[in-house]
C-alpha positions as CSV (number, residue, x, y, z in Angstrom):
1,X,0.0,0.0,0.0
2,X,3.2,2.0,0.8
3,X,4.5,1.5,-2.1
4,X,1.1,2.4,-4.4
5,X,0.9,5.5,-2.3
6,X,4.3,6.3,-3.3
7,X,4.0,6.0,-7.0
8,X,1.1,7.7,-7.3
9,X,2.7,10.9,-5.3
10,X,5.7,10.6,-7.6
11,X,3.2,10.4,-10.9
12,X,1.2,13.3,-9.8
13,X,4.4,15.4,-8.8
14,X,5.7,14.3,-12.3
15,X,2.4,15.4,-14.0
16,X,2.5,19.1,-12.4
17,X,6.1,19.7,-12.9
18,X,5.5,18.9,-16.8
19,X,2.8,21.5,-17.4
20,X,6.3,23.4,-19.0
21,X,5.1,21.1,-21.8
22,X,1.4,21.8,-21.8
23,X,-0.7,18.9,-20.1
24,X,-4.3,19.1,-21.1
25,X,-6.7,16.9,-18.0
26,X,-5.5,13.7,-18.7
27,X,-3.1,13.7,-21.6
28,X,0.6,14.9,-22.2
29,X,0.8,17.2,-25.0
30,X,3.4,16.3,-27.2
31,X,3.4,18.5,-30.1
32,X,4.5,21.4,-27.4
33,X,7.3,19.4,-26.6
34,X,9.4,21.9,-29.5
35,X,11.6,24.4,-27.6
36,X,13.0,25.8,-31.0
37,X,16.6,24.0,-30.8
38,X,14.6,22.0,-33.8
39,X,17.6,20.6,-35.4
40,X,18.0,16.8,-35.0
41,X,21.8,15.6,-33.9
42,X,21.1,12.3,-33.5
43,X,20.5,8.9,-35.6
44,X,20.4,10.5,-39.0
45,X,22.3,8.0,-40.1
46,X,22.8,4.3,-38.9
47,X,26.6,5.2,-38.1
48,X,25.7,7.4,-35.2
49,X,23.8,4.0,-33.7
50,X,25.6,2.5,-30.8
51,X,26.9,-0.9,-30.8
52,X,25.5,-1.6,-27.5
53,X,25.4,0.1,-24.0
54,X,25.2,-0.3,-20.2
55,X,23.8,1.6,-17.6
56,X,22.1,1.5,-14.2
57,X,18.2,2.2,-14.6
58,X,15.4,2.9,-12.8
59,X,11.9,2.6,-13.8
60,X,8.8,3.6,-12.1
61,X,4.9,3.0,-13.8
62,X,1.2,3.7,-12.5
63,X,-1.4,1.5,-14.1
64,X,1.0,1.6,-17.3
65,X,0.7,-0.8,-20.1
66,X,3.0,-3.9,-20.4
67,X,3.0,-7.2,-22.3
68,X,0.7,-10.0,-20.4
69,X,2.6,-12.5,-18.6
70,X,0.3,-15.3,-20.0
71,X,1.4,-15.6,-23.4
72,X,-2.0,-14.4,-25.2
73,X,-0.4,-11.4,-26.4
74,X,-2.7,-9.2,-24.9
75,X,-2.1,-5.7,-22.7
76,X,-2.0,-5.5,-18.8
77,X,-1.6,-2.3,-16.7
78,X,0.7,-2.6,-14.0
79,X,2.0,-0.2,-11.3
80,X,5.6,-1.1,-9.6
81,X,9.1,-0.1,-9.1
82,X,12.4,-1.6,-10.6
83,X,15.8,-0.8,-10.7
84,X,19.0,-2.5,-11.8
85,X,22.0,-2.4,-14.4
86,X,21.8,-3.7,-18.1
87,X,24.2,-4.8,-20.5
88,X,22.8,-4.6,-24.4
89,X,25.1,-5.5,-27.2
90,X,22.8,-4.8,-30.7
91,X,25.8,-6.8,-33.1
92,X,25.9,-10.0,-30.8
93,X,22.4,-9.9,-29.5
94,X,23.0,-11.0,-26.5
95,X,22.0,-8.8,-23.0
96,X,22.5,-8.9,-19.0
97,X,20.1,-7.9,-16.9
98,X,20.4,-7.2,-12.7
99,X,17.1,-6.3,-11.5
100,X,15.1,-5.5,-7.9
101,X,11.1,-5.6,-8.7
102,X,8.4,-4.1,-6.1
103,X,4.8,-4.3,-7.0
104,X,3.6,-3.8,-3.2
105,X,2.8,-7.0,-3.3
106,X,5.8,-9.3,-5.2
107,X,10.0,-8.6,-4.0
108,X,12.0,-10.7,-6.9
109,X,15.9,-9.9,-7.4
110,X,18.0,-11.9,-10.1
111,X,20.1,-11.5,-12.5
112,X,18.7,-13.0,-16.4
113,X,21.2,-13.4,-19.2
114,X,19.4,-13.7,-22.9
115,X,21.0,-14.9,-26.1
116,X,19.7,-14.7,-29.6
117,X,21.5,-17.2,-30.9
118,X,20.5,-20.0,-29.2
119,X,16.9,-18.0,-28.5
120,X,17.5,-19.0,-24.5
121,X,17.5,-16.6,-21.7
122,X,19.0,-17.9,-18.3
123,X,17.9,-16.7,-14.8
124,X,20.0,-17.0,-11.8
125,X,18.4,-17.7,-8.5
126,X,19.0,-18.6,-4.7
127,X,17.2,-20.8,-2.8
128,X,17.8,-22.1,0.7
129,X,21.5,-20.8,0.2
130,X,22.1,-22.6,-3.0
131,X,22.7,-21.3,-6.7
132,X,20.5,-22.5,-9.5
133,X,20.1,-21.6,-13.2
134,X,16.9,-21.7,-15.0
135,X,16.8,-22.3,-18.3
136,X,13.8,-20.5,-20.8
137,X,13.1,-20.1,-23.8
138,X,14.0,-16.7,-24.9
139,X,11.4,-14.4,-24.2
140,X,12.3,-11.3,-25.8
141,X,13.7,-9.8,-29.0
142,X,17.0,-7.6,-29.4
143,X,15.9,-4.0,-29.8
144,X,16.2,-2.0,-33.0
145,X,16.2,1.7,-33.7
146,X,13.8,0.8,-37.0
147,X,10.5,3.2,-36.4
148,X,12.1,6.3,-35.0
149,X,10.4,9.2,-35.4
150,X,11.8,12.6,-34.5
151,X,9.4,15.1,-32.9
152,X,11.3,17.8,-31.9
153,X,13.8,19.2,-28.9
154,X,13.5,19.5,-25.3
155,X,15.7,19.9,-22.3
156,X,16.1,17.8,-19.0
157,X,17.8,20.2,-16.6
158,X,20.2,21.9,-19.0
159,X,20.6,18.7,-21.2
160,X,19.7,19.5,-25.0
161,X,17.7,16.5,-26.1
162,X,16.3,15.5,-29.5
163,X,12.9,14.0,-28.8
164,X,11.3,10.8,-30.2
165,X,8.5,8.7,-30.7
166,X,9.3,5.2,-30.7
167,X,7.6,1.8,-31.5
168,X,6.0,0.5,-28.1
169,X,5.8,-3.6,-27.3
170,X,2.3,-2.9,-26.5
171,X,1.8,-2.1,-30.3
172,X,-1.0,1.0,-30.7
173,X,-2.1,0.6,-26.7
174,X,1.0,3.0,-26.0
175,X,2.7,6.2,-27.2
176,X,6.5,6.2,-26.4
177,X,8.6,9.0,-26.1
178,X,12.3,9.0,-25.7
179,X,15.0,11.7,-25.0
180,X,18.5,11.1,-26.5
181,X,21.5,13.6,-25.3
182,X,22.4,15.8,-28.2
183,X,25.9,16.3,-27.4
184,X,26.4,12.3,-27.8
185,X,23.2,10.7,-28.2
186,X,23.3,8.1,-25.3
187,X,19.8,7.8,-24.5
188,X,18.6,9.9,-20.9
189,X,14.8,8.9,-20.3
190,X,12.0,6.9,-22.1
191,X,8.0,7.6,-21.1
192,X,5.1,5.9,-21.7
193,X,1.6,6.6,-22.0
194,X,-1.5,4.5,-22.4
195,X,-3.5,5.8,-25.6
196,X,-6.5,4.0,-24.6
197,X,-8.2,3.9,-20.9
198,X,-7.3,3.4,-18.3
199,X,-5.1,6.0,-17.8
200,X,-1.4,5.5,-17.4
201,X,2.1,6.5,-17.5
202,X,5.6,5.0,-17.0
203,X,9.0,6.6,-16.8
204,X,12.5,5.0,-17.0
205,X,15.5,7.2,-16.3
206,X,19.4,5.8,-17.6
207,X,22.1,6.7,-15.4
208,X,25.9,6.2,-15.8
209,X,25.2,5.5,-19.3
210,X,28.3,4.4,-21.4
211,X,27.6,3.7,-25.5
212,X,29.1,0.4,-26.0
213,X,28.5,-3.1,-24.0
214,X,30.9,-4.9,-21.7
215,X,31.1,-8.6,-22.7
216,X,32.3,-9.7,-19.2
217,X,28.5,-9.4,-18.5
218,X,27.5,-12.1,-20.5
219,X,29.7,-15.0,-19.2
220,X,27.3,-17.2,-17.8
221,X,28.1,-18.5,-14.3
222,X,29.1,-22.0,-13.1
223,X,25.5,-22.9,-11.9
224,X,24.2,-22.5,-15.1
225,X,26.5,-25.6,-16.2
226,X,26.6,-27.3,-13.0
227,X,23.2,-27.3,-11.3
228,X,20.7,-27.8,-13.6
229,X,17.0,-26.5,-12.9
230,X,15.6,-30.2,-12.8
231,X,17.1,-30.1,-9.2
232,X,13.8,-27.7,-8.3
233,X,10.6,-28.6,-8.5
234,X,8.2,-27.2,-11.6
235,X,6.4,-25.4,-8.8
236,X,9.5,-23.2,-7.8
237,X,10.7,-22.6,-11.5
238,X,7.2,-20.8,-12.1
239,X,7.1,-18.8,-8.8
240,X,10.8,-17.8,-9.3
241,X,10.4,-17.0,-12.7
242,X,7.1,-15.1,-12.7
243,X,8.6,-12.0,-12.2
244,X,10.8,-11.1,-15.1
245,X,13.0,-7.7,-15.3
246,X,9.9,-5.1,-17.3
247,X,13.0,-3.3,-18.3
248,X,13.3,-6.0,-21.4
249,X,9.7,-5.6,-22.1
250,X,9.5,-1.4,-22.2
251,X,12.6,-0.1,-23.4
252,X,12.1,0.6,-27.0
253,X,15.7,0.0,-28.4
């Protein structure tokens, strides 16, 4: 309750302090969002993309739309907080994710590794004091910049940003907006809106953002070649694996 009480103060603050970019009752404004910089710096060409990056994150939503964790395909709206450290590389496809989740009601803290190549994702766990791997399917595809749209300039703080609308995972349920540094173009902030009721938002802020991918991040570790999952009954794997890092599921590149 705490915690719901919490994200809706921060959503509400967050709401006010954006009426610099003209918020009508419900609804962000974004065709205001133009502070006459209105020269795009970044990603005109596929040599400025990065090869990878890293960086901590954290992301914060109220009743925001996400993927639905049963496999239909369909939208949920979810309100939580998450934070952690990610490691994408684009070229190798391959990411690392360290992650704490807080719904209010769910904790989970892990650490999931995914790999295009062999389309599995591994998730390391603890229970009872012991180390164990879980092996999945993979469960998400490696982010593109195909579908960026530039809509104009803004600033966070004094931070020149070119501004864009991105494709959402949620498909025409969401509009995505995401704010890329124009001195280097490492990417600052993504939000999210629902189009459709119920109202919601989500915000994810980078920090200690560095353009390229460490690939010490993606060695896997022993357990996942020495203590196989079988060890745990089918029970466990889906209550430890029911909460996966949103990070993978809302971050538009």
């Amino acid at each position: 309750m705490k915690l719901l009480f919490s994200l809706i103060l921060i959503i509400t603050i967050t709401i006010n302090c954006c009426k610099s970019i003209n918020l009508d009752t419900n609804r962000i404004d974004y065709s205001k969002i133009d502070k006459g910089l209105n020269q795009q710096q970044c990603f005109t060409s596929s040599s400025q993309f990065p090869t990878g990056y890293q960086s901590e994150f954290i992301q914060f939503s109220f009743n925001g739309n996400f993927p639905s964790n049963d496999g239909s395909g369909g939208v949920e709206q979810l309100s939580f907080f998450e934070k952690g450290f990610i490691d994408m590389d684009f070229v190798g496809e391959q990411l690392f994710v360290e992650y704490f989740f807080n719904d209010g009601n769910t904790q989970s803290l892990g650490k999931l590794w995914g790999f295009a190549a062999n389309s599995t994702q591994y998730i390391s766990v603890n229970v009872n004091g012991t180390n164990y791997c879980i092996e999945q399917p993979l469960k998400f595809s490696v982010p593109t910049f195909k579908g960026l749209t530039y809509i104009g300039d803004y600033e966070i703080g004094s931070i020149e940003c070119d501004v864009f609308e991105a494709p959402s995972v949620t498909g025409n349920f969401t509009k995505q907006i995401v704010f890329v540094d124009k001195s280097d173009c490492s990417f600052i902030s993504s939000n999210g809106e629902n189009i459709n009721s119920p109202i919601g938002y989500s915000l994810m802020n980078l920090y200690k953002f560095q353009s390229s991918p460490d690939p010490s991040y993606f060695q896997l570790p022993g357990s996942c070649f020495n203590s196989p999952s079988t060890l745990l009954a089918s029970t466990q794997i889906k209550k430890l694996t029911q909460v996966l890092p949103k990070i993978i599921e809302y971050y538009p590149f």
